[in-house]
N, C-alpha and C positions, 0 to 999 in steps of 0.2 A: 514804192512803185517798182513794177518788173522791171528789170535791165536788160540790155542786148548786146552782144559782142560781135566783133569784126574779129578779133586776133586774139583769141587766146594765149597764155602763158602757164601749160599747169606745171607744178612744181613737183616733182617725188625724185628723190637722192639716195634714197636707200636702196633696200636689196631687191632681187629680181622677182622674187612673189610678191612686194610690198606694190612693184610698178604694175605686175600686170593683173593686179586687181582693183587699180582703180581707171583702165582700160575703160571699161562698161561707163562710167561717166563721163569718159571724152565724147565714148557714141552718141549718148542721151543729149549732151550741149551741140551733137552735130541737130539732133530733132528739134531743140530749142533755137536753135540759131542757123538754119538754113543757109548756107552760105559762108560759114565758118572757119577759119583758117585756124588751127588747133597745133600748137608748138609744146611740144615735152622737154623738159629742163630735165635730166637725167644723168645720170654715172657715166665715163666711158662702157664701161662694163655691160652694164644694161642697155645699150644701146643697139645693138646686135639684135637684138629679138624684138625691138620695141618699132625699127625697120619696115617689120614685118604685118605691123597694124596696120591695115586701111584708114582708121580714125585719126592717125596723126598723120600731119600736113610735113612737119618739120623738127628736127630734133633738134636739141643743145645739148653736148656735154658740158658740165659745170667746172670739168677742170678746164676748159676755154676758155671761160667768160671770168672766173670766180675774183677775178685781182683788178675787171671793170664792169664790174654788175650795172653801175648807173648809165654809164657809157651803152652799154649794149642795148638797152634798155629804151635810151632815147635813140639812139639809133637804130630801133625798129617802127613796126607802127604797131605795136601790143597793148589794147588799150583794156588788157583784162591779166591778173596773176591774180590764178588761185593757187594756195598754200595748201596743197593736198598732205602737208606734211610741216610741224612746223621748223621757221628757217629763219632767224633774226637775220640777218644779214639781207638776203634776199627781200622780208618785209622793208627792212630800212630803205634799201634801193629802189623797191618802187616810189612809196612816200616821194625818196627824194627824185625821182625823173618824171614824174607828176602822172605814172598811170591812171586810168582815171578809173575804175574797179579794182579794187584791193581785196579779194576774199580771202575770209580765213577765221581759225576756230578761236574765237577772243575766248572760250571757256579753256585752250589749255595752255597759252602764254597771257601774260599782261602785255607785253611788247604788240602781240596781235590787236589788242583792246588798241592801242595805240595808234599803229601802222595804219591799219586794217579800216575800209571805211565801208564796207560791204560784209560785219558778221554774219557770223553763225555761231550755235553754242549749243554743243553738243557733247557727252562725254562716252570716248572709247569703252573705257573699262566697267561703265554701266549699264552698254548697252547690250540687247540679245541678240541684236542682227551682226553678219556677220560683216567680215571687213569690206568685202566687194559694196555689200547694202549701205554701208556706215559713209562712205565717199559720196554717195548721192546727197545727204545733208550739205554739201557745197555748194548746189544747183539752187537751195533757195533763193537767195536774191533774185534769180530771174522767174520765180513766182512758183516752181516746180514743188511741191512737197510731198509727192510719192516716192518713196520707199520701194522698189522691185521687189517682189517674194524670190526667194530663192531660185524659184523654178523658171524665175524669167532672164536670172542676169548670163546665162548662156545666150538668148537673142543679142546681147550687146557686147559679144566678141567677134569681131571681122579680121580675118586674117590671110594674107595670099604668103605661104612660104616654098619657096623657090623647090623644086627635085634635086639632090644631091646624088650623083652620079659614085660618089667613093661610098657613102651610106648604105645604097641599097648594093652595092657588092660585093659590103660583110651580112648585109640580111638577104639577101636574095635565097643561098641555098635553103636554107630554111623555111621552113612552113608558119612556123609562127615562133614572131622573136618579140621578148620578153624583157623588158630592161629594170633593173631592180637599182635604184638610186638610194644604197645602201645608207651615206651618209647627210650631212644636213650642215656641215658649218658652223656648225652651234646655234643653227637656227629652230630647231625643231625637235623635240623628244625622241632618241630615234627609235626603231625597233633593233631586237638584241641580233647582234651580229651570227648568232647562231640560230635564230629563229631563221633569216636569211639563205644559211645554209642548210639547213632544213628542208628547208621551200626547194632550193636549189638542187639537194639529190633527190627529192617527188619527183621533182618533173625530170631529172635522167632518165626514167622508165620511160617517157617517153621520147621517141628519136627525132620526131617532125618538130620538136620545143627547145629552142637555144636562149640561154639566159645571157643578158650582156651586161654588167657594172660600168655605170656610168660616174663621172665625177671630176672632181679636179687632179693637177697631178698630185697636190698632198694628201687627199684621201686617197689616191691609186696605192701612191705609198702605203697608208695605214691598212688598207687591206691586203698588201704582201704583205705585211708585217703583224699582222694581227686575225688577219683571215685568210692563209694560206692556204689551208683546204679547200675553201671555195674558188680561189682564184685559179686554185688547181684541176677543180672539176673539167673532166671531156666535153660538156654542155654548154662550159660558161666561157666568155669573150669578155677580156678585162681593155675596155676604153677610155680609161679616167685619165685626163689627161691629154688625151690625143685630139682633141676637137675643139674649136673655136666655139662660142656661143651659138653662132651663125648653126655652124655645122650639127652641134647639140640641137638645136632646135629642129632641123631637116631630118636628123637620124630619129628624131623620138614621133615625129609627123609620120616616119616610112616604116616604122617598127608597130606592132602591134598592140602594146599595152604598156604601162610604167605602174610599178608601185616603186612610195617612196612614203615619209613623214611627211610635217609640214615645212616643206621646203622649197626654193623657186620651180625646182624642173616639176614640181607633181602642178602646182598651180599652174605652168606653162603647158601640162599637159594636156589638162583637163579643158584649158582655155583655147587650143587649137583643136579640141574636140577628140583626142584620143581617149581608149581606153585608159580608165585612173582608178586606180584606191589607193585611197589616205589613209595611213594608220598613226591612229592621235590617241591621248589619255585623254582622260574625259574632263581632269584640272585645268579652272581659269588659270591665264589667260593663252594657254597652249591648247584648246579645247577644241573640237568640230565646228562647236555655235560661232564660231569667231573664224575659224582655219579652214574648213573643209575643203575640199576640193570640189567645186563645181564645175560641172562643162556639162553635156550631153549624155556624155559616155563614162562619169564621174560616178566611183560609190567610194564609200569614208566605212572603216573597223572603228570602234572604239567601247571599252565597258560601258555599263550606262553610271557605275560609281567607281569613284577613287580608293583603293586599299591597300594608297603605297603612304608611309611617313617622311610627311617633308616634302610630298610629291609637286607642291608649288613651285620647288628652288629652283630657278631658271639653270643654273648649273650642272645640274646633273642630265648625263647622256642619255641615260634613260632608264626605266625603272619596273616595278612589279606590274605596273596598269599597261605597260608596252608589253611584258612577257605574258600576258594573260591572254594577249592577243595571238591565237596559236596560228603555228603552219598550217594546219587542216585547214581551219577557218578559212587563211588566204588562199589556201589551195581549192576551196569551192569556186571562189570567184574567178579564180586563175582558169578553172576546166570554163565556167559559163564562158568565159573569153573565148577560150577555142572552139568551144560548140556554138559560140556566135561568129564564128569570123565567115564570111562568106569565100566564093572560089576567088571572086575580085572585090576584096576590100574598099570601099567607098566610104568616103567622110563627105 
């Protein structure tokens, strides 16, 4: 029988494209359950941009709570935790504070078979949809068993982020800025640092086009140090580093386009409706079918076959199937950007 929740609890602890692609199914439990108070169990980290959802009521960082899960737990009125990610500990603690909805995927722990009194059973790695469509498998219990197409799970990102006043006063002179999210954390296959720069002395020919590097400050580092040329370009604005989440989020909303791997800022981009391209190898399970970047204003590069050796090994930074992927190629999409952008840019 359907079930209905007053209080949600979803759970995702990972990284920042992990959170905000499974966004689109907080909205859907807002349609299922009218009235719905919806709480993210989240990272410090990720919490910054997650603020910035409509669909969530209320955050938790888990390093707060993590040393009194059952505690926290009954002293809420949460009478639903979905496992959008598995989490022994957190399954344990609900069981024990008596939630009365425990969802969660029994096909990829036994602990969940356990905990868990509201399955689903469903497997990541065998499936064609991607990650955003794959979270909706959680909604069963409350009778839901549609699947979004691709083309819909843009309808089920809501977002209000704030105007950052220091943002638009490195992009303002500029006519069209450009943010190139060179690296990826070890999350994402990347493209070669010199395809990058590539791209980067194209668009010098033109003067109305500023390119900004975005990142942390240990990739700011790795591109003084490994990609000085580009850092050095009269075009480019090196920011890695210098911006909180918060502020990352406001700058990449006020700038005009992001290309990136698959990495949180391309999925953040894509998700608050900027211009996006994703560039992926087309190997499970680093592939489009699973990663892409969807929003509005989102398109994905990728071969349609793999012809690197080894191109599986999650290890490797990146390979023959990322460098097949040329500057020209992104340099089409990059001019359609500009010959789309209107005199007042509206999202």
């Amino acid at each position: 029988m359907p079930i209905t929740s007053k209080h949600i609890l979803i759970s995702r602890q990972d990284n920042i494209g992990d959170v905000i692609l499974t966004l689109p199914m907080a909205a859907r439990l807002k349609q299922l359950n009218p009235g719905v108070r919806i709480t993210l169990l989240c990272r410090a980290y990720a919490a910054e941009v997650v603020r910035y959802c409509n669909d969530i009521d209320d955050i938790v960082e888990i390093e707060n709570i993590e040393n009194d899960l059952v505690g926290y737990l009954k002293r809420s009125d949460i009478d639903t935790v979905i496992l959008a990610q598995p989490d022994r500990p957190l399954a344990v603690a609900a069981f024990r504070a008596g939630i009365k909805h425990r969802i969660g995927n029994a096909r990829q722990k036994i602990y969940q078979l356990i905990y868990c009194n509201r399955r689903v059973r469903f497997s990541k790695g065998l499936s064609e949809n991607h990650e955003a469509q794959i979270n909706f498998e959680f909604l069963r219990p409350y009778g839901d068993k549609h699947i979004p197409e691709r083309t819909e799970i843009p309808d089920y990102y809501h977002f209000t982020i704030p105007y950052d006043t220091a943002s638009n006063a490195l992009l303002a002179p500029h006519a069209f800025n450009l943010i190139l999210h060179a690296k990826s954390n070890g999350h994402g296959r990347e493209w070669p640092i010199e395809s990058y720069l590539a791209l980067a002395k194209e668009l010098s020919m033109q003067p109305d086009v500023h390119v900004w590097l975005t990142g942390s400050s240990k990739e700011g580092e790795w591109l003084k140090e490994n990609a000085a040329e580009l850092v050095a370009l009269p075009n480019v604005g090196n920011v890695c580093g210098t911006q909180t989440l918060a502020q990352l989020t406001s700058f990449i909303n006020q700038a005009d386009g992001l290309i990136a791997s698959g990495t949180g800022p391309l999925h953040l981009a894509a998700a608050i409706g900027q211009r996006t391209l994703g560039l992926f190898p087309p190997t499970r399970p680093m592939h489009p079918g699973r990663w892409a970047a969807i929003g509005r204003r989102a398109s994905n590069l990728c071969l349609a076959e793999s012809g690197c050796v080894g191109c599986s090994r999650r290890d490797k930074i990146t390979c023959d199937c990322m460098r097949a992927i040329t500057p020209a190629a992104v340099m089409e999409v990059v001019q359609s950007w500009i010959a789309d952008k209107p005199a007042t840019d509206q999202r």
